[in-house]
C-alpha positions in Angstrom: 104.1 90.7 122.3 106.4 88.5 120.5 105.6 88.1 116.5 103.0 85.5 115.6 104.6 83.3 112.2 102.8 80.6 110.6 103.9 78.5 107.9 101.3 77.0 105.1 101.8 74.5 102.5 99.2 74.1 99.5 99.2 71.2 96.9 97.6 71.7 94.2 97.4 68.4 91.7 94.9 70.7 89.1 98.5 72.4 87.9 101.9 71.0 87.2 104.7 73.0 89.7 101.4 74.8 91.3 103.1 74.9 94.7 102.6 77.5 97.0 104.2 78.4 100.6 102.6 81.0 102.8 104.6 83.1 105.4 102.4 85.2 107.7 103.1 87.4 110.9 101.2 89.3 113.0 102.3 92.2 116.3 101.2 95.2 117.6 103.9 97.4 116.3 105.8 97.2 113.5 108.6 95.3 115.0 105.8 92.5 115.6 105.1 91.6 111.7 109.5 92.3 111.0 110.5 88.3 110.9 107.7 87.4 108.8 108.3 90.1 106.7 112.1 89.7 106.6 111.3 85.9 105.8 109.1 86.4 103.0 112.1 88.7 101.4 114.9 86.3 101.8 112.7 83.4 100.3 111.6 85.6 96.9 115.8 86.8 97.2 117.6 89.8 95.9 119.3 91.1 98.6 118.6 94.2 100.8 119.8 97.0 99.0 117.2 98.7 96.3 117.8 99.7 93.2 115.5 101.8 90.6 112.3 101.6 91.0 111.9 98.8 94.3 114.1 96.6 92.9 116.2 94.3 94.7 119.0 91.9 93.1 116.5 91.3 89.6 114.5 89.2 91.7 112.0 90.9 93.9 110.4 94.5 93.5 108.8 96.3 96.9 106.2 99.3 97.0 105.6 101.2 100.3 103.9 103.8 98.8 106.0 106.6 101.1 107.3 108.1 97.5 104.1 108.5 96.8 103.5 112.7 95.5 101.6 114.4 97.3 99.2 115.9 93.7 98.6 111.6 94.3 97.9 110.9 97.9 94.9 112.4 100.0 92.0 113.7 99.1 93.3 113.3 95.5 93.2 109.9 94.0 96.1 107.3 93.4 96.0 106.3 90.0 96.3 102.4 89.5 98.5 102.7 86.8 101.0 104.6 89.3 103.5 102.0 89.7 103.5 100.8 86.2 104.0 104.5 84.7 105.0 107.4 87.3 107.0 104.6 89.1 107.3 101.6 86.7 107.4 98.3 88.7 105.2 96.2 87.2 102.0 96.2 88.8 98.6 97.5 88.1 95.5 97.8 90.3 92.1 97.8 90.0 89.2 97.6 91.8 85.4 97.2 91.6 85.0 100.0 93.8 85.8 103.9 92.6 89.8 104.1 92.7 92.5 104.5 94.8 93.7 106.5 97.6 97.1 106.9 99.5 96.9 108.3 103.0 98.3 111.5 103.9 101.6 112.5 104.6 103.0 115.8 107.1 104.9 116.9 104.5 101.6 117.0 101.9 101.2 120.8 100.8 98.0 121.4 98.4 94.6 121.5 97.8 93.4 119.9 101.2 96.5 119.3 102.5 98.2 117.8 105.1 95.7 115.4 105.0 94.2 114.0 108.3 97.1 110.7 109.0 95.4 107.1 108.0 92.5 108.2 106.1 91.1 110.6 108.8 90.7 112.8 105.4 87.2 109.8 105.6 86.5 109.6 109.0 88.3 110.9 111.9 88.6 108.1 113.9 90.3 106.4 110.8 93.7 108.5 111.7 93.9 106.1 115.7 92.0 103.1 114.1 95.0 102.1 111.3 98.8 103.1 112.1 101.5 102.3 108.9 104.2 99.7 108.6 106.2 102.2 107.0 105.1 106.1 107.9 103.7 107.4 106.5 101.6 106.5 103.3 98.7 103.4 103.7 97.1 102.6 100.6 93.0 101.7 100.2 90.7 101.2 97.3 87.7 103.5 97.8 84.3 102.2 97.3 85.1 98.8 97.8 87.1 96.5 99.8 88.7 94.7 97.2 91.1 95.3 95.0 93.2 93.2 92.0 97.3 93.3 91.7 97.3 92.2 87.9 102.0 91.9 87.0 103.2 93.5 83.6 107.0 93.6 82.6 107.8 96.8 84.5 106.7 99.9 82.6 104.9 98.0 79.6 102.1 96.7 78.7 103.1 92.7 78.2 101.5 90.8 80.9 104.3 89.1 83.4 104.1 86.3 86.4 105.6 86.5 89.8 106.9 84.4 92.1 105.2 85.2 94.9 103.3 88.6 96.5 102.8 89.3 100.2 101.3 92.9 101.5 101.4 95.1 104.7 97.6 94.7 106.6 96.4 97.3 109.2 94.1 96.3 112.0 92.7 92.8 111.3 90.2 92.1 113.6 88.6 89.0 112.2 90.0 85.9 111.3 89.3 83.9 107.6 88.3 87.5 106.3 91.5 89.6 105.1 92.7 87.3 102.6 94.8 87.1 99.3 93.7 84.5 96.6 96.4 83.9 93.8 95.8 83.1 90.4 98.3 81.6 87.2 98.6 83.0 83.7 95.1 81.3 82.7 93.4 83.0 85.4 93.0 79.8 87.6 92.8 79.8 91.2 96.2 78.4 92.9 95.2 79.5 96.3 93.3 81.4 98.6 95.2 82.6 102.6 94.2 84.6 105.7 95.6 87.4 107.0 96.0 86.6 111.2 94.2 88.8 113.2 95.6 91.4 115.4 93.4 94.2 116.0 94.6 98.1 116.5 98.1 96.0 115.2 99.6 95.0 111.6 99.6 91.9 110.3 101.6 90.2 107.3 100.4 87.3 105.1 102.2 86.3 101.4 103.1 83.3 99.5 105.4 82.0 96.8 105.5 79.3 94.4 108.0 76.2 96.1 109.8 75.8 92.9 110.9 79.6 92.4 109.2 80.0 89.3 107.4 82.9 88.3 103.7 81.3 88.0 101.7 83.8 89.3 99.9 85.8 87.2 97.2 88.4 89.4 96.5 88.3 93.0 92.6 89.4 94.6 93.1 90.9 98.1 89.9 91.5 99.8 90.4 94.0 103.0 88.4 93.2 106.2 84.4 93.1 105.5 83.1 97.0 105.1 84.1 99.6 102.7 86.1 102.9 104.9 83.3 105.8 104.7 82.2 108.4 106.6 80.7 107.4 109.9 81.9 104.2 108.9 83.6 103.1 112.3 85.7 99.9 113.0 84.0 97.9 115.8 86.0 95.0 115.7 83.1 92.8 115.5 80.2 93.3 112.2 82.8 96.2 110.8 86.3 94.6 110.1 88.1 97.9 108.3 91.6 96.9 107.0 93.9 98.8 104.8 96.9 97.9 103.5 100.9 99.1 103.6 104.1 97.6 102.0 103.3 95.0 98.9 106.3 92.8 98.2 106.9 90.7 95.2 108.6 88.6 92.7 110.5 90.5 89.9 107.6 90.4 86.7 108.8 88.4 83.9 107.0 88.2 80.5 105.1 85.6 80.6 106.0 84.2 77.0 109.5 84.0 78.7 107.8 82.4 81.7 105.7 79.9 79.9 108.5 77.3 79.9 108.0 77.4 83.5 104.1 76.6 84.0 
């Protein structure tokens, strides 16, 4: 099936430069969600070759949770602080729910491990319902289906903006439900988008500000409409379970720095 890509434009007159362009994609393989993906990468820039830590060119930073340890993925929890301390680059997450968890991995050797693939470690049929973007890691908050990205300069503690954010979703069965809402330094809404919907498949949805300047400050993604459990099962129609793969974002600048720009 050829890739789906949709391009959104959002005015917002409550915010001076508050301009935001969604990219979104959706396939049933990887291959399906690569343009929109590939898109969404040349329009926050910095090249293709990675430096420390998911950085690209000083200008975009990319998580796909593969270097993930295994003492941090499945059963154990991912901290949220992960890829602010272990792996500094500039995000934290947290959640309403009880933490974090990255799925398992072959090459996973203690307590409890090799996990079951794609949260099977939960439920069974989790390991056929999701498949990754990148194998082999997924990422999912537990105990909730929500989570908040809130940007820091990388490995500190002083609060940065982005240019844009985009993520990875597995199995997206139900349209206007999988969704990331993006918010400026003053914790105002700028704009809320929708993930497309292809179930058993992947899916890609992200925006960016339309002048290039870093004015986001935290993004809310909330994942399909049920929290993963056991005997939870995706049905495709009242349970919508979506995790998520591959974040991609603008490089985090200090917001003092950045507040010449909002």
């Amino acid at each position: 099936m050829r890739p789906v890509l949709s391009l959104a434009l959002l005015l917002l007159t409550n915010h001076a430069n508050a301009q935001l362009i969604a990219v979104s994609g959706a396939g049933a393989t990887p291959l399906g969600i690569s343009a929109a993906r590939d898109e969404f990468r040349a329009d926050l820039g910095g090249g293709t070759v990675a430096g420390a830590n998911g950085s690209f060119g000083g200008l975009r930073r990319e998580i796909n949770w593969d270097g993930v340890p295994s003492a941090s993925a499945a059963p154990n929890l991912l901290a949220g602080s992960f890829y602010n301390v272990n792996s500094p680059r500039g995000l934290i997450l947290s959640t309403p729910g009880t933490g974090f968890q990255a799925s398992g991995a072959s090459s996973d050797s203690g307590a409890g491990q090799p996990a079951a693939a794609n949260f099977g470690n939960i439920d069974p049929t989790y390991t056929n319902t999701f498949q990754p973007f990148s194998p082999q890691r997924l990422v999912t908050p537990l105990g909730s289906n929500i989570f908040d990205v809130t940007f820091f300069v990388p490995g500190t503690t002083i609060p940065a903006t982005v240019t844009g954010f985009g993520a990875v979703f597995a199995d997206v069965d139900q349209a206007n439900v999988t969704s990331i809402r993006y918010f400026d330094r003053d914790n105002v809404s700028i704009g809320v988008y929708y993930a497309p919907v292809f179930s058993s498949g992947l899916s890609f949805l992200g925006a960016f500000t339309t002048s290039g300047q870093p004015t986001i400050a935290r993004v809310r993604v909330t994942m399909g409409n049920t929290v993963l459990g056991a005997g939870i099962t995706d049905n495709n129609t009242t349970h919508d379970l979506v995790v998520s793969d591959d974040f991609i974002y603008g490089e985090p600048l200090d917001r003092i720095f950045a507040n010449g720009f909002q």
